[in-house]
N, C-alpha and C positions, 0 to 999 in steps of 0.2 A: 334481269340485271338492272340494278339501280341507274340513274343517269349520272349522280356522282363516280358509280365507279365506271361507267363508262366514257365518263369522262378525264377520270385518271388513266385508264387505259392509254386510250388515243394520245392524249399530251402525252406520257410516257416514251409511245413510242414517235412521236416527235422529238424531244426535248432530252433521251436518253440512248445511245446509239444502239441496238442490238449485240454489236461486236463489242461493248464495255463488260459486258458478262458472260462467263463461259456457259452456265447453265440458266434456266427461270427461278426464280427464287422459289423458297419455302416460305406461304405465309402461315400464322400459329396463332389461334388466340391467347390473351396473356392472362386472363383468368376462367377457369370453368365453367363460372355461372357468373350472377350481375358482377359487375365487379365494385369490390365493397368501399364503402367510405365514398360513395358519390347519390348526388342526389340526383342526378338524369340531365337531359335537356328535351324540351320540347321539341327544336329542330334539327331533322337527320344531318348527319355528317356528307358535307360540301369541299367542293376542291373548288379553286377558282385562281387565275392567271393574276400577278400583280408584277404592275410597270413600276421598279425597285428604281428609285434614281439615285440612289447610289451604285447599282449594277448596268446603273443607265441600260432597263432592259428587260424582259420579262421574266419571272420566275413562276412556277408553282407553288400554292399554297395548300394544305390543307385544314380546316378547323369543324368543329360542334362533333370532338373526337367522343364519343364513348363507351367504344369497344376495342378497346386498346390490342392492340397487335404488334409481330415483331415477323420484322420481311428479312428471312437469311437469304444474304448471298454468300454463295461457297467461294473460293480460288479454286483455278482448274485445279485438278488431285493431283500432278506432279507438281506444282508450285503450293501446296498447301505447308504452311509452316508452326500449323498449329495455334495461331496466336489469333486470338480472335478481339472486335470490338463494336460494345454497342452504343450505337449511333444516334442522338437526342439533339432533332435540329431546333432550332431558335422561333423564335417568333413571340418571344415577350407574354408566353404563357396563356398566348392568345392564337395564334397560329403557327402550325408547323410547315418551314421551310423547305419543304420536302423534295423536291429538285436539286438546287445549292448545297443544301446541308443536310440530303439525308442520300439521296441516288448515289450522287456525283463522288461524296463520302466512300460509298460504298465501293463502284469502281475503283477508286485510286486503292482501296485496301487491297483489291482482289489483285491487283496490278504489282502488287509485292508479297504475293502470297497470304494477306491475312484477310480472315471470314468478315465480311460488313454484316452488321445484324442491325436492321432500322427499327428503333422503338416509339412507334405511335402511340406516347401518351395522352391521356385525356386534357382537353382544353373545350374551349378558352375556359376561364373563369366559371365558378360558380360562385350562386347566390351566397352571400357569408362569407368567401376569400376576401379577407382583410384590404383593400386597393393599397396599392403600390409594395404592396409582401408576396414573396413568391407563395404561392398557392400549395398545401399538403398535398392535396390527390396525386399529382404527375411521382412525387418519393415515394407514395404506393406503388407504383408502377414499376418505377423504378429497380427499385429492390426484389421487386417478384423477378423483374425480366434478371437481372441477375443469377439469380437462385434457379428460374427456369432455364438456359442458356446453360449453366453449371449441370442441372442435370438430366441433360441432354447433350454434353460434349463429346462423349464417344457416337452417338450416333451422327450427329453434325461436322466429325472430321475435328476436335476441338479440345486443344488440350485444356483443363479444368484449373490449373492453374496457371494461365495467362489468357482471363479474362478481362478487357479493359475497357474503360469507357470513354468517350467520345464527344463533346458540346458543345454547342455554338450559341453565344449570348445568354438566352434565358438558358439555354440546353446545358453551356458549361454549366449555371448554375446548379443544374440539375444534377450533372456530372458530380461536382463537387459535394454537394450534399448528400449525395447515394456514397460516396469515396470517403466519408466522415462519419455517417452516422448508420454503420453497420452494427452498431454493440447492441441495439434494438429495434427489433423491426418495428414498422408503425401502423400494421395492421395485425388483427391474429390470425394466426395458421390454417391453412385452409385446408390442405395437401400435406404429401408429402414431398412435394417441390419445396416447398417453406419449410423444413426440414436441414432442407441446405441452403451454407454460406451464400449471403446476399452481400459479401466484399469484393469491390470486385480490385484484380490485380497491379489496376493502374489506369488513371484518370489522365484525360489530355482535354484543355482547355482552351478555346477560343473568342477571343474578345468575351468575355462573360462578362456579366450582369449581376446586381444583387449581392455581391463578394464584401465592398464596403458599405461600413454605416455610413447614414446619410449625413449627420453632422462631425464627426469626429474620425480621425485618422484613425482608424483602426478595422474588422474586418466586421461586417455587419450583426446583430443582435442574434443569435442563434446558432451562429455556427462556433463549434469547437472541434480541436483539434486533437483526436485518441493517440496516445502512441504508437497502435498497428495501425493507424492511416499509409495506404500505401502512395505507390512514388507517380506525384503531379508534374504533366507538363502544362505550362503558360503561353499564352502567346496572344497576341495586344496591338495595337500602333499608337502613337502620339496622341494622333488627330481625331481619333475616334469618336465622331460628337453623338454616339446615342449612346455606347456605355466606355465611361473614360476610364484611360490606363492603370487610374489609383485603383479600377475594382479587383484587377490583378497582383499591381504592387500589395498591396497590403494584406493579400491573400498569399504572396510569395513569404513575406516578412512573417504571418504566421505560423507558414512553413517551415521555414528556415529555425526559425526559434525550437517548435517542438522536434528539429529533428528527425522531420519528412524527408525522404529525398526529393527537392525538387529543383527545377530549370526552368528558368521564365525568361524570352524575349519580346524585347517588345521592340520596334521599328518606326524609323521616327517621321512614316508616311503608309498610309494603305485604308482609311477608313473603316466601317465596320461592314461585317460582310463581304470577307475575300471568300472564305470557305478555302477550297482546293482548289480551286482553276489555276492554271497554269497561265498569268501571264507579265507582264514587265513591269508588273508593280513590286514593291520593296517584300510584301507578305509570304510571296507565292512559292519563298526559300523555306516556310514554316514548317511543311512536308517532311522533305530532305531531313530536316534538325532533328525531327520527332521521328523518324526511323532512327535513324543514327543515334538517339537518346534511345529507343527500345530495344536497341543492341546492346548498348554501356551498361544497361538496367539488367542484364538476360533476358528481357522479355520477348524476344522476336533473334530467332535463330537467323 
């Protein structure tokens, strides 16, 4: 065993309670063979602890991803409600938040009966990713984990049609971008996994990134809006000094124009990186809304 994973191990089981999950997860790989459209890295894939001051406190991180995988967590089988979502933590395309926004993610879903499926996409950066544009590789991923997730739903306890996805910062981004641009995938077929739908049923987004252009009020160069886009939640604060409110606003306003269903709050305190913790900040109500909106929507029994 590697010392990175054993070092995920251990943190793990510090930093994640035993009792948050009923069973050990299923980990999967997300492609067969190399996985395509990446040119490699020279160094192995590392975890390492970082002192967040805005969480005033340690978190897990993971990055030099490039064997992309996806960790299911089930709900016990009599809280299983069918509705699953996968789970794309943050880290500015450079590290995945993997404690905060990808564990912790997980538990709260399993806590109301829907499946947590964490998507370790490839990072950080490669050579040739444009600086300051979200990077293509990780919407490879993306779209596969979709499509793979889909069809494997009956074996994973998972209805096929309420598949959703999940993002935090760079991750919403990702979120949204996978929730847009299903009319073509962006790699070719590998499988028969790629075979099947890579839309997934409904995107839920947090403090995201990359949503508006950089000079102009409107929503960043590349992304458009399909009519089958399905139904987005937002969710934001004021104060947010690493990705501000307008990348949501203006990503709501697209919405709304083409005819999405969507729901966007934003809170006029919580900075970025609340995730799910539950505690006496203005954000930590965001949960609650986005169940309650996955009810309004049918998507969560």
């Amino acid at each position: 065993m590697s010392r990175s994973v054993t070092c995920l191990a251990l943190l793990q089981a510090c930093l994640i309670s035993d009792s948050a999950f009923a069973t050990e997860p299923t980990v999967v790989k997300l492609w067969p063979g190399k996985t395509p459209g990446d040119v490699g890295l020279a160094a192995a894939e590392t975890t390492r602890i970082y002192d967040s001051p805005l969480l005033k406190g340690p978190t897990l991180l993971v990055t030099n991803v490039t064997e992309p995988t996806l960790t299911i967590y089930a709900p016990p089988a009599d809280k299983n409600t069918g509705t699953a979502m996968i789970i794309c933590p943050g880290g500015g395309y450079h590290n995945l938040f993997w404690e905060l926004e990808g564990e912790e993610v997980a538990a709260w879903l399993n806590e109301h009966g829907l499946t947590g499926i964490i998507l370790k996409y490839r990072c950080p950066r490669r050579p040739g990713d444009v600086k300051g544009e979200p990077p293509l590789g990780p919407l490879l991923d993306a779209q596969r984990a979709v499509s793979l997730v889909r069809s494997r739903a009956k074996e994973w306890g998972i209805d096929p049609g309420r598949i959703g996805m999940v993002g935090f910062s760079a991750g919403g981004h990702l979120s949204l971008a996978t929730a847009t641009r299903f009319e073509q995938r962006t790699y070719e077929p590998i499988d028969a996994v790629d075979t099947v739908s890579c839309r997934p049923d409904f995107a839920v987004l947090c403090y995201s990134g990359y949503l508006k252009h950089k000079e102009q009020d409107t929503t960043s160069v590349g992304i458009t809006v399909p009519a089958q886009t399905p139904p987005i939640f937002l969710a934001h604060t004021t104060d947010d000094s690493i990705s501000t409110p307008e990348h949501s606003v203006f990503m709501y306003l697209a919405l709304k124009r083409a005819r999405v269903p969507v729901e966007m709050h934003i809170y006029a305190t919580g900075e970025h990186d609340f995730g799910v913790r539950k505690t006496d900040k203005l954000p930590a109500t965001w949960t609650g809304l986005c169940l309650r909106w996955l009810r309004s929507q049918q998507l969560l029994k």
